[in-house]
C-alpha positions as CSV (number, residue, x, y, z in Angstrom):
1,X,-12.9,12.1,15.6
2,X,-14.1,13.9,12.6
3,X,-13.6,14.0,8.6
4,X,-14.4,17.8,7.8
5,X,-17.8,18.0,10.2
6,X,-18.8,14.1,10.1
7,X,-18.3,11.3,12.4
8,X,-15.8,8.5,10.7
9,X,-18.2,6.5,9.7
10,X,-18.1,2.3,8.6
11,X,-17.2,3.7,4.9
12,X,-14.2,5.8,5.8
13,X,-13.0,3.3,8.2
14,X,-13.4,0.3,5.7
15,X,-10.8,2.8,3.7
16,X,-8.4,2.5,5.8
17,X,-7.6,-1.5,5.9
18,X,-9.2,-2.0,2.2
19,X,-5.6,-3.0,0.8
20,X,-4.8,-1.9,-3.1
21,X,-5.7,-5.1,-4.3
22,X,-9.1,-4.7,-2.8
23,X,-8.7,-7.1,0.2
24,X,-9.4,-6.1,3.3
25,X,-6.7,-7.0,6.1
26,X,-6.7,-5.8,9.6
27,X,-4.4,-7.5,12.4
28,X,-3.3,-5.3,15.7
29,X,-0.3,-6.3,17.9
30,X,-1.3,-9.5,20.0
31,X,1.9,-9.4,22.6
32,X,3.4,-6.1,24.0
33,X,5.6,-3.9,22.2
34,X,9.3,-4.8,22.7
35,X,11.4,-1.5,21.3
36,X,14.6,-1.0,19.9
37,X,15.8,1.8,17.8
38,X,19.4,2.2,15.4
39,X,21.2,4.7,14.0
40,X,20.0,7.2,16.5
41,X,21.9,9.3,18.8
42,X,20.5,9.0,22.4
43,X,18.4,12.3,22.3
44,X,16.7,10.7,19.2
45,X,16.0,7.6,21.1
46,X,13.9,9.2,24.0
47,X,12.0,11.0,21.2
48,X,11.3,7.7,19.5
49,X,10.4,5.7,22.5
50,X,8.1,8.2,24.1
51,X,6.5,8.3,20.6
52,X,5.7,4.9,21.1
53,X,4.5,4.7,24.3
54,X,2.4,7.6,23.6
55,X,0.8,5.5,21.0
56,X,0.6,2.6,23.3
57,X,-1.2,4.3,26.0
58,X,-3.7,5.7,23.5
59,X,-5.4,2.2,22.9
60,X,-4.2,0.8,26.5
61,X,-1.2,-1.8,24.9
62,X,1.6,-2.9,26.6
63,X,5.3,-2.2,26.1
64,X,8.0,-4.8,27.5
65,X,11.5,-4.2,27.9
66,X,12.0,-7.6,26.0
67,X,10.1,-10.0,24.3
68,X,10.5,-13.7,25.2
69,X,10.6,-15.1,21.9
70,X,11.9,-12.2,20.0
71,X,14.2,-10.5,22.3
72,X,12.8,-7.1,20.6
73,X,9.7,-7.3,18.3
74,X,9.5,-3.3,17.2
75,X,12.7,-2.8,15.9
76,X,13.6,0.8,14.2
77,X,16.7,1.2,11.6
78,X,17.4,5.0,10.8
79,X,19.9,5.1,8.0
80,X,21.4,7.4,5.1
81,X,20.9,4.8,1.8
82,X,19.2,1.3,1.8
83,X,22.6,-0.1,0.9
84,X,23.6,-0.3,4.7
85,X,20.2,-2.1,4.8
86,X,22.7,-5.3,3.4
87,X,25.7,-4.5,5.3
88,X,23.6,-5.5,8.7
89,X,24.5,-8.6,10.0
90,X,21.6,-11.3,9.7
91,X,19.2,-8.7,8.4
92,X,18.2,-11.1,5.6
93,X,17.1,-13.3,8.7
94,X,14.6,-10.5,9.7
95,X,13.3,-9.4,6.0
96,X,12.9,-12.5,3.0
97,X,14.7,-11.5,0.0
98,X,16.5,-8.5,1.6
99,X,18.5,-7.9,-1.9
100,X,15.4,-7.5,-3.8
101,X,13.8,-5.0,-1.7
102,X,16.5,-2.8,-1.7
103,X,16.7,-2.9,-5.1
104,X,13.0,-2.0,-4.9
105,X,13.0,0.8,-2.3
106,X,15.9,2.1,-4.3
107,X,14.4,2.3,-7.7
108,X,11.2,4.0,-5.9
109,X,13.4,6.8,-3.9
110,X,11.5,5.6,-1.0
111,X,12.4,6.9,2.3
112,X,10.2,4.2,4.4
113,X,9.5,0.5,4.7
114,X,7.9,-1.4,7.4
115,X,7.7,-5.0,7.4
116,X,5.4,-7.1,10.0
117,X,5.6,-10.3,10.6
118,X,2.5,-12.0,12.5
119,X,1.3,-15.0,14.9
120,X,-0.6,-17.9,14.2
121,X,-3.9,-16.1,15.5
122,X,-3.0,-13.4,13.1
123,X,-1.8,-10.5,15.1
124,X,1.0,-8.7,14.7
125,X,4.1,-10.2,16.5
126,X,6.7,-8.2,15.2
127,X,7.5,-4.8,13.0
128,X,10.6,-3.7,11.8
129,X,10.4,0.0,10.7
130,X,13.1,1.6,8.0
131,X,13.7,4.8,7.5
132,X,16.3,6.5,4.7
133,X,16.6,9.8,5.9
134,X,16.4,11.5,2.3
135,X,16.0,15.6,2.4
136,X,12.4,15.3,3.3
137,X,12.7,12.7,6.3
138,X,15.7,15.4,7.8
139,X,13.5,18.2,7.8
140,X,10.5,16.8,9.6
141,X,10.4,17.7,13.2
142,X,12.1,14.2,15.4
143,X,9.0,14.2,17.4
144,X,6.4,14.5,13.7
145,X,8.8,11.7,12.3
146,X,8.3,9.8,15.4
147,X,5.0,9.9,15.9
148,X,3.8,9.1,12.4
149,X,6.0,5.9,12.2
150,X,4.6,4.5,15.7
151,X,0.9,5.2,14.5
152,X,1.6,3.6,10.7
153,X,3.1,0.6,12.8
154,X,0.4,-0.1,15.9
155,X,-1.7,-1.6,13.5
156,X,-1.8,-3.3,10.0
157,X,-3.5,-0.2,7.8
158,X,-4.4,-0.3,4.3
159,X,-1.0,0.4,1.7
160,X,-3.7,3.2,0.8
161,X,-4.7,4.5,4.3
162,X,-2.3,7.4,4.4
163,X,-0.8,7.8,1.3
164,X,-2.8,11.1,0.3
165,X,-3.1,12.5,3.4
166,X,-1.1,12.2,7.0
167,X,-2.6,10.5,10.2
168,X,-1.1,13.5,12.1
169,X,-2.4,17.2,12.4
170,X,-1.5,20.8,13.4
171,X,-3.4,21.9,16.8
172,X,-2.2,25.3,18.0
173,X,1.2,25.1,16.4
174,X,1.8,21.5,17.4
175,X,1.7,18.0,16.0
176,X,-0.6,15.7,17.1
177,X,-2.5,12.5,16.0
178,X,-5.4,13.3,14.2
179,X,-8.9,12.5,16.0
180,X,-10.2,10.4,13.9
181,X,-7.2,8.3,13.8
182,X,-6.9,8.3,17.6
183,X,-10.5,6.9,17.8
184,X,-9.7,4.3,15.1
185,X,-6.9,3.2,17.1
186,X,-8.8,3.2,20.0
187,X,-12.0,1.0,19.1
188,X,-9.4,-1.7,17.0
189,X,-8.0,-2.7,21.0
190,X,-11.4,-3.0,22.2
191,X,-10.7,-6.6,23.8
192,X,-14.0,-8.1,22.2
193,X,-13.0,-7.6,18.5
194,X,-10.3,-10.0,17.1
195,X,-7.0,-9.5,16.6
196,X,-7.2,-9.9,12.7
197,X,-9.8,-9.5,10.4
198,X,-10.4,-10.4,6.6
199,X,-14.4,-9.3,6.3
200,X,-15.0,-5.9,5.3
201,X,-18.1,-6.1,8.3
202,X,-15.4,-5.5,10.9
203,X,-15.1,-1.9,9.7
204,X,-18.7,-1.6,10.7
205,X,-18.0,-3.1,14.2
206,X,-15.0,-0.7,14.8
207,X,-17.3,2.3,13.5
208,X,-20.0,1.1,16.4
209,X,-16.7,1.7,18.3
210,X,-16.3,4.9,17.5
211,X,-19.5,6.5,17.5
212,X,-20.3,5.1,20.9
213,X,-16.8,6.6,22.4
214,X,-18.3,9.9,20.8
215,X,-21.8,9.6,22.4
216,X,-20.5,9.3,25.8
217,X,-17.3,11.5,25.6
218,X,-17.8,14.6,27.3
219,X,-18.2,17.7,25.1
């Protein structure tokens, strides 16, 4: 729960949901998380879903096998070029302008793109998660690759949040979520804060969070 030898403090939280065009945008899931992963072979699939509800059970959210309205709101598509992004039948249903942002992602070599889609309250109510697996995406470890995609989608973070840095860590040889992350995480389910945020004060209100969990966790 720690940047070098500080608590995360109201600042470095603020950071993290204080988009690129200087707005600051929080919003959490506000229905439990449906799951369904393609392109995967089954081995794949346990690594993903356990990833998830790894994630889940951090900040206390629910996973469903289905969601009423939705059928499955956390869907995963794990493919070799974007192009097949097109070749998926009502896929432009799920993502607006679904030709554009392949162009897009393919002119940017990106390997990643999740889109949300939210609630009337706000909240997160759905998240569809892309991955290209380019050279770099194949050599990360199924269980790293997992795990950072189900922390980047378990709540609306800044486009900035983890661009210079990754919200996962090294602990004895093995990957884990970083502290300071998990805590973030934590505090932003707290059942009294809202689902979605626009004023930069609830950064302050998740730091309160934060430093209390710290006070009282045993040491």
């Amino acid at each position: 729960m720690r940047i070098g030898e500080r608590l995360m403090d109201a600042s470095d939280i603020e950071r993290l949901f204080r988009r690129e065009d200087g707005s600051y945008l929080f919003s959490r899931w506000g229905r439990p998380l449906a799951p369904v992963v393609f392109g995967v072979e089954e081995e794949t699939l346990g690594v993903i879903k356990g990833a998830v509800e790894a994630v889940c059970a951090l900040c206390g959210h629910q996973i469903s096998e289905t969601d009423p309205e939705l059928g499955a709101n956390f869907m995963w598509f794990v493919m070799r070029d974007w192009q097949e992004m097109l070749d998926v039948p009502n896929m432009d249903k799920l993502v607006p302008d679904l030709a554009d942002l392949v162009t897009r992602l393919r002119d940017a070599d990106a390997n990643q793109y999740r889109a949300f889609r939210f609630d009337e309250d706000g909240a997160i109510q759905a998240c569809f998660v892309f991955l290209r697996m380019d050279k770099a995406l194949s050599e990360m470890p199924a269980e790293s690759l997992a795990l950072n995609q189900a922390v980047q989608s378990i709540l609306l973070w800044s486009d900035l949040a983890f661009r210079d840095s990754s919200p996962l860590a090294i602990a004895d040889g093995t990957t884990v979520l970083r502290p300071d992350v998990a805590a973030v995480i934590r505090a932003a389910y707290d059942p009294v804060l809202p689902v979605m945020a626009q004023d930069a004060s609830h950064a302050m209100r998740l730091a309160a969070r934060v430093s209390q969990a710290e006070r009282t966790a045993p040491h």
